[in-house]
NULUM-388686 format. One record per residue (C-alpha): residue number from 1; residue in three letters; x, y, z. Coordinates in pm, whole numbers, plus 50000, padded with zeros to 5 digits. Each point is the difference from the previous one (the first is absolute). Layout:
! NULUM-388686
{node NUM ALA {X Y Z}} ...
//
This chain:
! NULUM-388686
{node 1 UNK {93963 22107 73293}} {node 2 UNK {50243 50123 50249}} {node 3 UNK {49875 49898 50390}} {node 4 UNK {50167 50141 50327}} {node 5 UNK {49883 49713 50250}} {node 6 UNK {50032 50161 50427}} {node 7 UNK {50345 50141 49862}} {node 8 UNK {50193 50164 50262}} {node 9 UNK {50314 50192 49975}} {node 10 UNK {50241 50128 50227}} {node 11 UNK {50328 50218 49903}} {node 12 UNK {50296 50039 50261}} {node 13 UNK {49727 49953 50267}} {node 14 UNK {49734 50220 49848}} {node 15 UNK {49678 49845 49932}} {node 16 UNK {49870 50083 49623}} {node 17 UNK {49695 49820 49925}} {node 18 UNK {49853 49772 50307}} {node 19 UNK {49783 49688 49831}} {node 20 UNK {49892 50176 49670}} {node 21 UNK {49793 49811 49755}} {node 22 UNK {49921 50117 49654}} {node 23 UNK {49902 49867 49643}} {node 24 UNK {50102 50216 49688}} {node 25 UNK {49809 49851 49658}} {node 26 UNK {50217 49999 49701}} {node 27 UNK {49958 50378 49854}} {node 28 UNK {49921 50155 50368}} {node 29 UNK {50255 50246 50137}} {node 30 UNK {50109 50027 50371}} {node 31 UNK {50090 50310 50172}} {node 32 UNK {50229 50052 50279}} {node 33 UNK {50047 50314 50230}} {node 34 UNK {50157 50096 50296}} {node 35 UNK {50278 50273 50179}} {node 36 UNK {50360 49934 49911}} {node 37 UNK {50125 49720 50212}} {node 38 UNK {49724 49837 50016}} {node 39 UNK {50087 49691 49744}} {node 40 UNK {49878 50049 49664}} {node 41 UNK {50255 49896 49873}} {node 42 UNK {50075 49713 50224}} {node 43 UNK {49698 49839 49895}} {node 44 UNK {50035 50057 49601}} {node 45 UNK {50345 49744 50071}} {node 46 UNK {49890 49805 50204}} {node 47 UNK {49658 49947 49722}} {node 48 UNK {50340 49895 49762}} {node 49 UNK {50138 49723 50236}} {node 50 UNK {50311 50284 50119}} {node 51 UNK {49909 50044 50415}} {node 52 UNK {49787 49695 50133}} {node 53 UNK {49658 50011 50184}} {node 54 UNK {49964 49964 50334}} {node 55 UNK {49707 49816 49965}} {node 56 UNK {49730 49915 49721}} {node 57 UNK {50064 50001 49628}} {node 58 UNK {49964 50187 49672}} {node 59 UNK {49895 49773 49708}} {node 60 UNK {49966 50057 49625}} {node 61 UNK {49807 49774 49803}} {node 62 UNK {49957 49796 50354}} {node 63 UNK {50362 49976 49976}} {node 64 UNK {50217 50067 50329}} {node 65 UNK {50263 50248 49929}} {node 66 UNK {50253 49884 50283}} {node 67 UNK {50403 49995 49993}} {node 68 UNK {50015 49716 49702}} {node 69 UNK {49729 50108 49778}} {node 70 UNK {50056 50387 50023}} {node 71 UNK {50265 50030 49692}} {node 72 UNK {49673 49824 49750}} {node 73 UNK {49772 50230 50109}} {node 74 UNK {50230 50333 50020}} {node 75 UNK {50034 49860 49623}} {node 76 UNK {49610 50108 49913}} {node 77 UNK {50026 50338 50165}} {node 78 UNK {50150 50362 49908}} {node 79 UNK {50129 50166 50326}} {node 80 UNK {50039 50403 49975}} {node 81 UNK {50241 50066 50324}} {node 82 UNK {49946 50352 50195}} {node 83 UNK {50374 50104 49848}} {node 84 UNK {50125 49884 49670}} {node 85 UNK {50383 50050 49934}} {node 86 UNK {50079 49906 49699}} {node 87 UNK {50334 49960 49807}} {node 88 UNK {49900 50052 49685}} {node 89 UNK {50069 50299 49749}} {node 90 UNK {49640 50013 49837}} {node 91 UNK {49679 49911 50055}} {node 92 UNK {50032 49744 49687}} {node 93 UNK {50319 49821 50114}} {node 94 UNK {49783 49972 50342}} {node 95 UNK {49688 49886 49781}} {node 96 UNK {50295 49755 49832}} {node 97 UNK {50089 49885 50309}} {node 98 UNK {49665 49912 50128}} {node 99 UNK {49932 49741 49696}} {node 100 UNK {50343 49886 50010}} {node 101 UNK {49896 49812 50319}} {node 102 UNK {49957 49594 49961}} {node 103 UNK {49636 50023 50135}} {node 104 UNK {49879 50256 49721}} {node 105 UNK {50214 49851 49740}} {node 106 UNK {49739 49860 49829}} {node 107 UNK {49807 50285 49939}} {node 108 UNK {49977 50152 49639}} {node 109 UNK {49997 50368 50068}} {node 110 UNK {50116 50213 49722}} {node 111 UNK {50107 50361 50041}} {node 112 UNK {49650 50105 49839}} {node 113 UNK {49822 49826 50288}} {node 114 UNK {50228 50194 50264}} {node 115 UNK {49944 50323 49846}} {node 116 UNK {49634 49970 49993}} {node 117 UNK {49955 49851 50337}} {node 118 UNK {50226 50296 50130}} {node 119 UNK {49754 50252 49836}} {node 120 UNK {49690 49777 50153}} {node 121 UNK {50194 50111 50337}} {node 122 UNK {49984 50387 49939}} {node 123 UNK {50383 50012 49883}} {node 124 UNK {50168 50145 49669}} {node 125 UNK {50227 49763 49767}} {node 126 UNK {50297 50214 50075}} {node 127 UNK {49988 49921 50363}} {node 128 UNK {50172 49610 49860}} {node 129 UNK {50301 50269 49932}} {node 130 UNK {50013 50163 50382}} {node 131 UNK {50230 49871 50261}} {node 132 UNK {49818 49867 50288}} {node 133 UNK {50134 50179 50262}} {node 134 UNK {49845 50324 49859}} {node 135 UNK {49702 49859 50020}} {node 136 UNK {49746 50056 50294}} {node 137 UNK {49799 49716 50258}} {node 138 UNK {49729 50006 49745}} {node 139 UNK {50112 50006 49677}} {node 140 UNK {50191 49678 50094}} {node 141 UNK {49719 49829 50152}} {node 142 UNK {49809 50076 49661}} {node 143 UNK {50296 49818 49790}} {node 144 UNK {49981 49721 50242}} {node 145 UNK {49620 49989 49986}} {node 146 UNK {50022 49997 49588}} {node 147 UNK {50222 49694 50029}} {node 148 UNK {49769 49832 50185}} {node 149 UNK {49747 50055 49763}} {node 150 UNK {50257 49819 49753}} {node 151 UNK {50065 49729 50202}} {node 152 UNK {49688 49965 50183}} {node 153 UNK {50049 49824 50319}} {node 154 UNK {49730 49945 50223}} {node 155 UNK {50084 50120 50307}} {node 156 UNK {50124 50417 49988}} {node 157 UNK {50165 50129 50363}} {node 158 UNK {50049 50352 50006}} {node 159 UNK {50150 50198 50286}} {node 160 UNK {49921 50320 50056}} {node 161 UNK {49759 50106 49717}} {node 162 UNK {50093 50355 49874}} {node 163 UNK {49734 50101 49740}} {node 164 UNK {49604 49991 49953}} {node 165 UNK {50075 49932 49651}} {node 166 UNK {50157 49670 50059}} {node 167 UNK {49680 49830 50170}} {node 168 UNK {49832 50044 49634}} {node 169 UNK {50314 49840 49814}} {node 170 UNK {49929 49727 50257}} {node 171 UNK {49637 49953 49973}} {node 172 UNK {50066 49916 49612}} {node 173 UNK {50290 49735 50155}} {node 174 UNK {49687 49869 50215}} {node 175 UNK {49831 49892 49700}} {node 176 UNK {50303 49741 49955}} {node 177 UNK {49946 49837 50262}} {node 178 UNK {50232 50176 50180}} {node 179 UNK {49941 50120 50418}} {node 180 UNK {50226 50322 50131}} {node 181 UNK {50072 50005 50329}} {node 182 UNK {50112 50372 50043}} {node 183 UNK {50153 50201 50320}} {node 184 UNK {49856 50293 50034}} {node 185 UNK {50050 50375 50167}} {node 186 UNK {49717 50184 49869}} {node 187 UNK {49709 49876 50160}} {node 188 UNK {49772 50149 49792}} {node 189 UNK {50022 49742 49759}} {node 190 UNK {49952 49715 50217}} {node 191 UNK {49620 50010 49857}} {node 192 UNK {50143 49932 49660}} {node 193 UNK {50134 49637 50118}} {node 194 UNK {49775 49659 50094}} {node 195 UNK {50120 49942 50299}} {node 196 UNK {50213 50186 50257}} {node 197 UNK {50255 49891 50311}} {node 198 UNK {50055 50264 50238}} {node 199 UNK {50287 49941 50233}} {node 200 UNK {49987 50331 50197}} {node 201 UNK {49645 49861 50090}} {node 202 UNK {50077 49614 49945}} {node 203 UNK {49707 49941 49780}} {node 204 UNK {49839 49901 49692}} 
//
């Protein structure tokens, strides 16, 4: 369970959220809209221990996540940034990359498993073969998605959703266990979530 307890949040002066409380079960999905500027993705960092609270806190588990304990938790969750520049020459060396890492080391994925996962995520074998930078928003958010289906960590943070098609690939991740918490622009697909933070409207 992840628990926003009267969080409030304030960037260069700016006031984000103002006392927000909010409990996400294991295998909901969160929601959050709002203009440009207005701190969506403030408060996706500061949910990872990277800008502090001005008050409250954000647990998971019932666990703080504060200045000492944020590197554990950022540990158990797959963070898709708003940009991704990437300096790799294909999408597999980038895949490589990814469970090169110490804290997915231990995870026996073969290349069959990738593949398939990729194809679970609308996206063609050949695509392992494409350099990123040719690639567009979505496309890469669906090759990060896929790897979180692979390595399945419980907490997915997504900023700026692109595609429809994505909330089904992660519905199926729900079923793990695992709780999205997505920025989005389209409004229309706010219905399609559990809950939902406004903070052109500073509400829940």
């Amino acid at each position: 369970m992840l628990e926003f307890k009267n969080v409030s949040l304030s960037i260069a002066g700016q006031q984000i959220v103002n006392n927000l409380s909010l409990k996400l079960e294991s295998g909901e999905n969160l929601c959050i809209t709002g203009r440009q500027g207005t701190g969506k993705t403030a408060l996706l960092l500061a949910m990872q221990g990277l800008l502090p609270f001005d008050k409250g806190y954000f647990t998971i588990e019932g666990e703080v996540v504060n200045k000492m304990s944020a590197a554990y938790f950022r540990q158990r969750m797959c963070y898709l940034p708003q940009s991704l520049e990437l300096p790799y020459e294909t999408v597999e060396n980038w895949i490589d990359g990814i469970l090169d890492l110490k804290i997915n080391q231990r995870k026996d994925i073969s290349k069959e498993m990738i593949i398939a996962e990729l194809q679970q995520s609308g996206l063609e074998e050949s695509i392992c073969k494409a350099a990123p930078s040719s690639l567009d928003k979505g496309s890469l958010q669906c090759i990060m998605l896929a790897m979180e289906g692979l390595l399945k960590k419980p907490i997915l943070l997504l900023d700026d959703l692109q595609m429809g098609r994505e909330i089904e690939y992660i519905r199926r991740l729900n079923h793990d266990g695992v709780s999205a918490i997505v920025v989005l622009q389209d409004e229309s697909l706010v219905r399609l979530f559990d809950k939902h933070i406004s903070l052109d409207k500073e509400s829940v």
